[in-house]
C-alpha positions as CSV (number, residue, x, y, z in Angstrom):
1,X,27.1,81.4,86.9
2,X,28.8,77.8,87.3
3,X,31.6,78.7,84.6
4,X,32.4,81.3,87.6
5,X,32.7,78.2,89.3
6,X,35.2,76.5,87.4
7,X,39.1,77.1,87.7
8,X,41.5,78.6,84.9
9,X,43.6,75.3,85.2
10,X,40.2,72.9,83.8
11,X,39.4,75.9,81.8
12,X,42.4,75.4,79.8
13,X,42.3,71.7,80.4
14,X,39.0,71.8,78.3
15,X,39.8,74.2,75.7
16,X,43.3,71.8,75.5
17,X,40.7,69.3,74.7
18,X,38.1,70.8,72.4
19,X,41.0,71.8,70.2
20,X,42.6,68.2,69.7
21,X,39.0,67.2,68.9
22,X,38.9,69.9,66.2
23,X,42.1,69.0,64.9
24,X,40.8,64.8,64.7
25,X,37.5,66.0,63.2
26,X,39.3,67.8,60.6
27,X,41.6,65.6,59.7
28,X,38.9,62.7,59.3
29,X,37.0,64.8,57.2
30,X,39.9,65.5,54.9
31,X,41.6,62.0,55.2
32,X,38.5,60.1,54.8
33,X,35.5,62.2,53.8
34,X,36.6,63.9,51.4
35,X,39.4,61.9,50.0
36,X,38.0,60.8,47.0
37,X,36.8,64.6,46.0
38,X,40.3,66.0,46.7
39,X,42.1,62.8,44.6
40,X,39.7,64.3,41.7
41,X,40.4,67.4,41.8
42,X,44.1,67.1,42.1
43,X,44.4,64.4,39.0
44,X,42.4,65.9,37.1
45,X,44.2,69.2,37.5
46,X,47.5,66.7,36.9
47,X,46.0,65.5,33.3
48,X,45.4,68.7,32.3
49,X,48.5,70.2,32.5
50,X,50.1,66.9,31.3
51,X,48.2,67.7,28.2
52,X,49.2,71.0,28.0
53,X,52.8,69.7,28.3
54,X,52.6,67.3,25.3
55,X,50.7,69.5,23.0
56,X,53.6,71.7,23.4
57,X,56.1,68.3,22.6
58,X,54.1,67.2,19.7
59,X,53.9,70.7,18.8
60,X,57.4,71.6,18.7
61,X,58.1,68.3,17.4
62,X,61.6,68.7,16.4
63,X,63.3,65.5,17.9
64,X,61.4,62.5,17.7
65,X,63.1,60.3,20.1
66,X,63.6,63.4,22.9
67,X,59.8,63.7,22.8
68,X,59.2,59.8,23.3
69,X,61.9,60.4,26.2
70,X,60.0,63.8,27.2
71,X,56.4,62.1,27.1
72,X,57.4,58.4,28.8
73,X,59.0,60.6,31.7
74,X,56.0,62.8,32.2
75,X,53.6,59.8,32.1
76,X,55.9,58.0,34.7
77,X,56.1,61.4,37.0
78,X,52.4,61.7,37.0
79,X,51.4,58.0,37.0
80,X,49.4,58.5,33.8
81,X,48.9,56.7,30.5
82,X,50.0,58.8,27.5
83,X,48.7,58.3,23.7
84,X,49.4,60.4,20.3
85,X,48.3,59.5,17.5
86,X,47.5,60.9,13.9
87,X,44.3,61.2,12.6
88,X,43.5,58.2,11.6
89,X,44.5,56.7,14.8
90,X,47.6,55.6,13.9
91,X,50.2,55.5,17.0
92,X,53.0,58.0,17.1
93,X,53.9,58.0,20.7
94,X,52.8,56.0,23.6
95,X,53.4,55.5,28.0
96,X,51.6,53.4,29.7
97,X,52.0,53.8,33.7
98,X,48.1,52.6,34.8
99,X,48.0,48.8,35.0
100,X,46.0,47.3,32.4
101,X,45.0,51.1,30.8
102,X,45.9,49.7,27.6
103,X,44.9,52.5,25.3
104,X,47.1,51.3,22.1
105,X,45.0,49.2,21.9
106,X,41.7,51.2,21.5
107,X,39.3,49.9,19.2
108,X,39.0,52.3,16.0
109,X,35.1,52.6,16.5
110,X,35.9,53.9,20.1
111,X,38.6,56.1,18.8
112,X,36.9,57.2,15.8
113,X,34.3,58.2,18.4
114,X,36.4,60.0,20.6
115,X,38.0,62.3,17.8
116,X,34.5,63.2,16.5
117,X,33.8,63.7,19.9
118,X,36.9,66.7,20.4
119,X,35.8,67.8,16.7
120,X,32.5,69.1,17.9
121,X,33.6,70.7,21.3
122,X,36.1,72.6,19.2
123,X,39.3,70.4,19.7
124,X,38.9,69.3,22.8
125,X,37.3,66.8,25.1
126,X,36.8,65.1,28.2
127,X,35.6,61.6,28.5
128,X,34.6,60.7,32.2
129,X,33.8,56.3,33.0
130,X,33.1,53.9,34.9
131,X,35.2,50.7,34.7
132,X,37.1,47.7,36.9
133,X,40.5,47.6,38.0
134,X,41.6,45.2,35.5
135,X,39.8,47.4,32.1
136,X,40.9,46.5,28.8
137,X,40.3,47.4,25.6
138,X,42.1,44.1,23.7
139,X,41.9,40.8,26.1
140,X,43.6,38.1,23.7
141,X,42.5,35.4,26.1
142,X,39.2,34.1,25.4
143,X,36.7,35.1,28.1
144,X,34.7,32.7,29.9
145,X,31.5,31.5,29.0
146,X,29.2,33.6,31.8
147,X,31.1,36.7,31.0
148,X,29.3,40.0,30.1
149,X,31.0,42.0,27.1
150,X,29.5,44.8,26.4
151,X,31.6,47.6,24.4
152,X,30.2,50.9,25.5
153,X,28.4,52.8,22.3
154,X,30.7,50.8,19.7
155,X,29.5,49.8,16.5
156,X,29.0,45.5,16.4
157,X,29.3,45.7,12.5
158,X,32.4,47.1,12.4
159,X,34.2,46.4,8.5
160,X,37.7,46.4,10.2
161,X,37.1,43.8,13.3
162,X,40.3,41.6,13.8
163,X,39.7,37.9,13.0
164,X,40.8,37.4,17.1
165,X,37.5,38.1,19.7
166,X,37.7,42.1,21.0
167,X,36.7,43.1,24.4
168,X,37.1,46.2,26.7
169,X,35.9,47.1,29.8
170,X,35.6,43.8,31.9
171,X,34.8,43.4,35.4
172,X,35.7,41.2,37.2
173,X,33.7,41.8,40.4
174,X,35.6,44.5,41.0
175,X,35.0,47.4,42.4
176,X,34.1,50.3,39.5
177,X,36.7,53.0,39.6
178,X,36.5,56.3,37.7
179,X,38.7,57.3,34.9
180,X,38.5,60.7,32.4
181,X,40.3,61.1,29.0
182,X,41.0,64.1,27.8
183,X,41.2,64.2,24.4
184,X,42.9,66.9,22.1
185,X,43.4,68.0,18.8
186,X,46.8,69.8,17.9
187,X,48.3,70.6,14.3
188,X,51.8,71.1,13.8
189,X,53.7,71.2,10.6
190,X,50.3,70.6,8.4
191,X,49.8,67.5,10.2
192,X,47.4,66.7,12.4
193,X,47.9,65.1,16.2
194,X,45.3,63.3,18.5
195,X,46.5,63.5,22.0
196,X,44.7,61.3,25.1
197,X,45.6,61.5,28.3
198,X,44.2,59.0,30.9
199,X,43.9,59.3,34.6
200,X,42.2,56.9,37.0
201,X,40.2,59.4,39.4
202,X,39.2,57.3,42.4
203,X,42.4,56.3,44.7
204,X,43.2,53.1,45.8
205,X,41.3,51.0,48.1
206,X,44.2,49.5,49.5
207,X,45.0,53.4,50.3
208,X,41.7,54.3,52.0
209,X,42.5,51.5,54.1
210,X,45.6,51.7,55.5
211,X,44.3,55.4,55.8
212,X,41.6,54.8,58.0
213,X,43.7,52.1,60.2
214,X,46.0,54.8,60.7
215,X,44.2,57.4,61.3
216,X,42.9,55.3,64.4
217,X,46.0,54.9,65.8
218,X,46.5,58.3,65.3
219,X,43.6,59.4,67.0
220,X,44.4,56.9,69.6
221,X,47.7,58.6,70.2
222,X,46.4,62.1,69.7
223,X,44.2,61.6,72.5
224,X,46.2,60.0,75.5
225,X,49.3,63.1,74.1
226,X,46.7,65.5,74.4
227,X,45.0,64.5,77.7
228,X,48.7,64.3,79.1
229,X,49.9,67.8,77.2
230,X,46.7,69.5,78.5
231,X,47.3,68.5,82.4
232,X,50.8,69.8,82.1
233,X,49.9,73.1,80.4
234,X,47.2,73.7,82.2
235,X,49.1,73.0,85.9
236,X,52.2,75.4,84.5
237,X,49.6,78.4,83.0
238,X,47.7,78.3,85.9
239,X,50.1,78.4,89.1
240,X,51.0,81.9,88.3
241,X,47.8,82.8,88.6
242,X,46.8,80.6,91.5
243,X,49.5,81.7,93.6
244,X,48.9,85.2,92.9
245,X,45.0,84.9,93.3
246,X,45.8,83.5,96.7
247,X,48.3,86.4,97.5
248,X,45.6,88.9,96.6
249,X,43.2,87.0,98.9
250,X,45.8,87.7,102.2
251,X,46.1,91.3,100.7
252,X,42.3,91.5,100.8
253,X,42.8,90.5,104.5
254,X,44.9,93.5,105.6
255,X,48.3,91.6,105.2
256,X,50.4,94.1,103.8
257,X,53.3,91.9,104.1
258,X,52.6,89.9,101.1
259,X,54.6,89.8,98.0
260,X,53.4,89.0,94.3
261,X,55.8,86.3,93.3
262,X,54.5,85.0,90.0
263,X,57.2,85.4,87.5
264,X,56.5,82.4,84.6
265,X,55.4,85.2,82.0
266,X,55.7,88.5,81.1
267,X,52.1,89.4,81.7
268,X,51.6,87.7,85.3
269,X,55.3,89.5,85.8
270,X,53.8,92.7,85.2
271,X,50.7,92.0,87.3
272,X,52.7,91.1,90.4
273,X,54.7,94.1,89.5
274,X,52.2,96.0,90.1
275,X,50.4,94.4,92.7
276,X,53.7,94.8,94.9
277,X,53.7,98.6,94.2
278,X,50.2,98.4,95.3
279,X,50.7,96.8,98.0
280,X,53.1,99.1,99.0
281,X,51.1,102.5,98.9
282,X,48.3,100.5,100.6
283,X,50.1,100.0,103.2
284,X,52.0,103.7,103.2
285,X,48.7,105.3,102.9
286,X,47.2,102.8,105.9
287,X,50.4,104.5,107.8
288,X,49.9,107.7,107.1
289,X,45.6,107.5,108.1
290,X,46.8,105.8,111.5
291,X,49.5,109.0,112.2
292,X,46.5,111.1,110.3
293,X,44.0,110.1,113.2
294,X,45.9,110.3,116.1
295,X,47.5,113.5,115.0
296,X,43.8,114.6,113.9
297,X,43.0,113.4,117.3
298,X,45.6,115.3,119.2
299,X,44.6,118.4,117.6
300,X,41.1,117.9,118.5
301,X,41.6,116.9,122.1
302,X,44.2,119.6,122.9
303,X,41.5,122.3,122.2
304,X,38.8,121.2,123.4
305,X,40.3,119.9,126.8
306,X,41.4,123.5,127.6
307,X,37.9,124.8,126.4
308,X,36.5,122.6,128.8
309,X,39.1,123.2,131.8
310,X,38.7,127.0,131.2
311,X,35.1,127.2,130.9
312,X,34.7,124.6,134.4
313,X,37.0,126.9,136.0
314,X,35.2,130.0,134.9
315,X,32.1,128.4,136.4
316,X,33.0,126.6,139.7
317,X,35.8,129.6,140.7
318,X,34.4,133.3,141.4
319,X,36.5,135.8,139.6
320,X,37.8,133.6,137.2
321,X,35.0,135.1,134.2
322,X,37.9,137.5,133.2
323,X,38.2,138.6,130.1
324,X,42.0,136.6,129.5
325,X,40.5,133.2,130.3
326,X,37.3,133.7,127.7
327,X,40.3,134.5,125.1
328,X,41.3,131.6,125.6
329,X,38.4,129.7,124.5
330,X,38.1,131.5,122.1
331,X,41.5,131.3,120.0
332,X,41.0,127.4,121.4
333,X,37.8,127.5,119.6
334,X,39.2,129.4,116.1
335,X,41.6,126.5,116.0
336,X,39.4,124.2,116.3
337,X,37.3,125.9,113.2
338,X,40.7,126.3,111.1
339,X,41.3,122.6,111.7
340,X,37.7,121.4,110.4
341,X,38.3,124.1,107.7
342,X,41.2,123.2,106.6
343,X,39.9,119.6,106.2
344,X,37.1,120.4,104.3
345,X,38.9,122.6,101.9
346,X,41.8,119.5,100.9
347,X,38.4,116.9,100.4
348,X,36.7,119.9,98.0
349,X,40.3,120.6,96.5
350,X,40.8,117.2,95.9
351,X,37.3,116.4,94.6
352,X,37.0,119.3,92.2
353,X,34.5,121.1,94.3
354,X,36.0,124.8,94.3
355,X,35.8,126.8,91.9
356,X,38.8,128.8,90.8
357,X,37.7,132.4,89.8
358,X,40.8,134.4,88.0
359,X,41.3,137.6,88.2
360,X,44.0,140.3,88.0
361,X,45.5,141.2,91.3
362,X,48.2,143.0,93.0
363,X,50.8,139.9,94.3
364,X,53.2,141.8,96.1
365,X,50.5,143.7,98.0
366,X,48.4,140.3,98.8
367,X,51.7,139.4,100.7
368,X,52.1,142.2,102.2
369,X,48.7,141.6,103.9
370,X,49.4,138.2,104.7
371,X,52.4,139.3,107.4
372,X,50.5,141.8,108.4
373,X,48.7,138.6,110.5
374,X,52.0,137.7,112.0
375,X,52.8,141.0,113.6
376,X,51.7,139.6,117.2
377,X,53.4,136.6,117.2
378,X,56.9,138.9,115.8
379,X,56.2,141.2,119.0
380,X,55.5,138.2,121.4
381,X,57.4,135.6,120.0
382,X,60.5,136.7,118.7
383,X,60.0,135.8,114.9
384,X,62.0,137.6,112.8
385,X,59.9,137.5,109.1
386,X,60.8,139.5,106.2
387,X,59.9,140.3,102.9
388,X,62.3,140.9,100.0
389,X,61.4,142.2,96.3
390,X,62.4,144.4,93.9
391,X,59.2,146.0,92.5
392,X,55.1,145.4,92.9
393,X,53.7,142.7,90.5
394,X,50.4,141.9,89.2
395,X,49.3,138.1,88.0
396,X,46.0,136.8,87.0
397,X,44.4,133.9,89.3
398,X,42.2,133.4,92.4
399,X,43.3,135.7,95.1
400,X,41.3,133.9,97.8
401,X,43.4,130.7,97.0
402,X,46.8,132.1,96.4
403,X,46.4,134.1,99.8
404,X,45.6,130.4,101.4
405,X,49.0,129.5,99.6
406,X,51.2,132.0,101.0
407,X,49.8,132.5,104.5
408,X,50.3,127.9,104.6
409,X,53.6,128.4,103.4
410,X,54.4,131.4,105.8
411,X,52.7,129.1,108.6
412,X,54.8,125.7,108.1
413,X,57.9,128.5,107.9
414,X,57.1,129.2,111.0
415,X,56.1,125.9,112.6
416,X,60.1,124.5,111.7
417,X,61.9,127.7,111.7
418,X,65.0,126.8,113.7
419,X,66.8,128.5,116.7
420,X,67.0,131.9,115.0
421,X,62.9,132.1,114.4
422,X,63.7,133.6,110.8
423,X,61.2,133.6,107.5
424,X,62.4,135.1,104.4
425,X,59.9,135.5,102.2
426,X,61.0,136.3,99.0
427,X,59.2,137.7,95.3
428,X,61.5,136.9,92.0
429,X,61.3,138.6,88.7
430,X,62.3,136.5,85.6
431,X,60.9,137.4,82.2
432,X,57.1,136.8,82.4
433,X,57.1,134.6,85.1
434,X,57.0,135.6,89.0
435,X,58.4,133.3,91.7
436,X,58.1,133.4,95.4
437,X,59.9,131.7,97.9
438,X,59.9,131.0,101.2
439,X,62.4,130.4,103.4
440,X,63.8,128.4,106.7
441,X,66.5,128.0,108.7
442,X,65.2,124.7,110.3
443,X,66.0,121.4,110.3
444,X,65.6,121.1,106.3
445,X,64.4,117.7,105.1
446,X,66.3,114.7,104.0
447,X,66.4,114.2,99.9
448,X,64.1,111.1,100.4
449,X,61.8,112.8,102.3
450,X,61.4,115.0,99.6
451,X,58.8,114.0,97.7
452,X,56.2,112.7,100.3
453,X,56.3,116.3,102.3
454,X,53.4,117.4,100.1
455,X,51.3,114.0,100.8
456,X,48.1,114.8,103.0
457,X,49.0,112.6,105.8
458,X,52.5,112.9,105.9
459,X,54.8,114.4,108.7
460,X,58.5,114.7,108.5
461,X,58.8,114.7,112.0
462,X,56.5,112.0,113.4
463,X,56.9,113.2,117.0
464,X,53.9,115.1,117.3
465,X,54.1,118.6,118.1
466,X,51.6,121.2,118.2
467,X,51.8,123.5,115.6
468,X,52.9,127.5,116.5
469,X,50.8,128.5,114.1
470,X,48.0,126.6,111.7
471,X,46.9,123.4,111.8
472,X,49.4,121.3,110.3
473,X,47.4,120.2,106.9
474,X,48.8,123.7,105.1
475,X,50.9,121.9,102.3
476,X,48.4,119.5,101.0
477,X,46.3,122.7,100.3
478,X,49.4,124.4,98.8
479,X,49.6,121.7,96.1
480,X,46.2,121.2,95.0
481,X,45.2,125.0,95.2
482,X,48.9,125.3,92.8
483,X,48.0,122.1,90.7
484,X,44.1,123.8,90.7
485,X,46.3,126.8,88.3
486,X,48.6,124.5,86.7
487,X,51.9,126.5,88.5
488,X,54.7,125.1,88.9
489,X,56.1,124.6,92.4
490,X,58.8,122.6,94.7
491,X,60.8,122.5,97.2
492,X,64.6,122.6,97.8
493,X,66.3,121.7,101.1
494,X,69.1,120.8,103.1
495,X,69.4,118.8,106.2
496,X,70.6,121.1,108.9
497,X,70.2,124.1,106.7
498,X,66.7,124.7,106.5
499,X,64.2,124.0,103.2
500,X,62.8,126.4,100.9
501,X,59.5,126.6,99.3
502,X,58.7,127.8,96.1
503,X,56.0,128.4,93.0
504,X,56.2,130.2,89.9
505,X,52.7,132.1,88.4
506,X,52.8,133.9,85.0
507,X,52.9,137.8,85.2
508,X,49.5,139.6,84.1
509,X,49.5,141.6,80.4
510,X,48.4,144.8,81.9
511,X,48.0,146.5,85.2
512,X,46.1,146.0,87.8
């Protein structure tokens, strides 16, 4: 897919991009677009809470000049004009902050139609028009002789027209901006109050244009800041990533000496973290297969170079069929098969392959059997193995597998006994739980060593040796056959004092 194709440092560049184009789009739309809907909404909501406000003056009414003071300020705060009157339209307060609003001066007809107007939608109403910059309702100047006067839905026959010519609503080629009244009716004290409010509802050209020249500017600037912003970002986010990328490519290599050095954030920290732990077991376990094969190797050369030596012998030389040399071959041959065996049975542990069939069994007698194998090597060898308990016990597992445990145990006992060829092997009693332990006087093991002595490939001594006994792979079966029946299991040593291993089964209800 080509977005495969393209880095994480133009990825970002892009997306650095996209987003200031979202953010110009947006505020285009709500600078420009949608100006003049938002300035309506927002003075309208302004007039009406204005009205609200000096309903509440007249209402309360108590100071006259406070509530000329109260009304003139809230006119002036909200850049609206402000009339009260009583019924009949006579003027009781007044403020005037839209040029050339001039409602004092209304025209009776106009207001006489306004009031019947609120009457009928129960006390309140809204008047929305259309008019010039420079509206009036009362030009004393006397108009020219081409001008238009046209007096929206007022009455030409008026009784009360002033002896002086009336006009409202001129234009002057300007353009028509909107306007709304609001006109309410409030009582207070038995009297009864008219109250207009008017707002202008379209803003300022003026305004829209200095808007839109500076919103060029600003998208000007918005532009070269983000093209510069997204380079820098999208260098600093990416080299992490880069660098470790090309790490893992030199890992991928078989260069084990690499190190994860990306340490900008917490996330790439923690990647690198635990690329360099990776890294390291890689190249422990790559150790441990090369000593794995050539002590594999050893094992299986050893063998089968004395089968073949013997069995040449045994062929070319008369005399030399006796029964001592075909022994040979054939405990060369059982190790061998142990060997392969003993393979096989770690893969099948360690892939879940065996089965594990419980059952109630006599422990102490299961050992017993087990030295019962090493009598030879005591008589021939020297080996001096014991076993020490207190009373039989019974537990409930697979007695196939926990005979594989203790004759491995017994084996690697053997294999790094020491001068004095000893192997204690010992059965514990402590409440419900059995423990049995079996013990050295080698070498022992150095602390660090400690854990790693149960890894498949590992060898505390890597001088290879061969084995007195077994082939070597004894206690990676130990721990997955003990790990196969969740037991617990260890091992405590002492360098120059020998080691001692250990695991712990639970103690069967009832007999045997």
């Amino acid at each position: 897919m080509k977005s495969e194709k393209i880095g994480i440092k133009w990825k970002i560049f892009f997306y650095m991009l996209a987003f200031t184009a979202v953010l110009l789009v947006i505020l285009w739309l709500f600078q420009i677009a949608y100006l003049d809907s938002f300035y309506k909404r927002i003075k309208t909501r302004e007039a009406e809470s204005v009205l609200k406000q000096v309903t509440e003056l007249v209402a309360d009414g108590t100071d006259t000049e406070a509530t000329s003071d109260a009304i003139d300020e809230i006119a002036a705060a909200n850049n609206l004009s402000i009339l009260v009157t009583d019924s009949d339209g006579s003027e009781i307060y007044h403020a005037e902050y839209i040029m050339n609003s001039s409602m004092e001066a209304m025209p009776p007809d106009v207001f006489k139609q306004y009031y019947e107007q609120a009457k009928e939608q129960g006390g309140t109403a809204k008047i929305e028009f259309e008019g010039s910059k420079n509206m009036t309702f009362n030009d004393p100047e006397p108009a020219p002789e081409n001008e238009h006067i046209a007096p929206p839905e007022a009455d030409t026959e008026a009784p009360d027209t002033p002896q002086k010519e009336e006009r409202f609503w001129q234009n002057h080629g300007q353009k028509m901006v909107e306007s709304v009244i609001y006109v309410t009716i409030s009582e207070s004290g038995g009297s009864e109050y008219v109250i207009m409010v008017n707002s202008v509802l379209t803003p300022v050209d003026a305004t829209v244009n200095t808007l839109k020249k500076q919103l060029v500017y600003i998208s000007l600037i918005m532009v070269v800041l983000s093209l510069l912003i997204a380079l820098l970002l999208s260098k600093k986010i990416s080299s992490s990533m880069i660098r470790v990328n090309d790490s893992a490519k030199k890992l991928a290599k078989g260069d084990y000496s690499v190190e994860f050095a990306g340490r900008d954030y917490r996330e790439i920290t923690e990647l690198s973290n635990t690329l360099n732990t990776m890294t390291k077991e890689l190249e422990k376990t790559e150790s441990l297969r090369r000593e794995l094969i050539a002590n594999v190797s050893h094992d299986l050369r050893t063998p089968l170079t004395m089968i073949i030596a013997y069995a040449e012998v045994m062929r070319d030389l008369p005399g030399e069929n006796t029964p001592e040399n075909i022994q040979v071959v054939i405990d060369e041959s059982k190790r061998l098969t142990n060997l392969v065996n003993d393979m096989l049975d770690i893969s099948k542990l360690q892939a879940g392959a065996l089965k594990q069939e419980d059952k109630v069994f006599n422990l102490t007698e299961s050992i017993k059997r087990v030295l019962e194998r090493y009598n030879k090597l005591k008589e021939q060898e020297g080996y001096n193995i014991r076993f020490v308990y207190e009373e039989e016990v019974a537990v409930c597992a697979d007695e196939f597998k926990i005979y594989q445990v203790i004759y491995n145990l017994i084996n690697n006992a053997i294999n790094y006994a020491g001068t004095d060829k000893t192997v204690i092997v010992k059965q514990i009693i402590a409440g419900e739980k059995v423990t049995i332990e079996v013990t050295d006087h080698g070498d022992g093991i150095a602390p660090e060593e400690l854990a790693y002595v149960w890894d498949r490939y590992y060898k505390v001594d890597k001088t290879h040796k061969r084995a007195v006994t077994g082939t070597g792979l004894g206690l990676s079966i130990v721990k997955n056959i003990l790990e196969l029946h969740n037991a617990e299991y260890g091992v405590n040593s002492e360098v120059g004092k020998g080691s001692t291993f250990w695991f712990t089964l639970d103690i069967a209800g009832g007999d045997e």
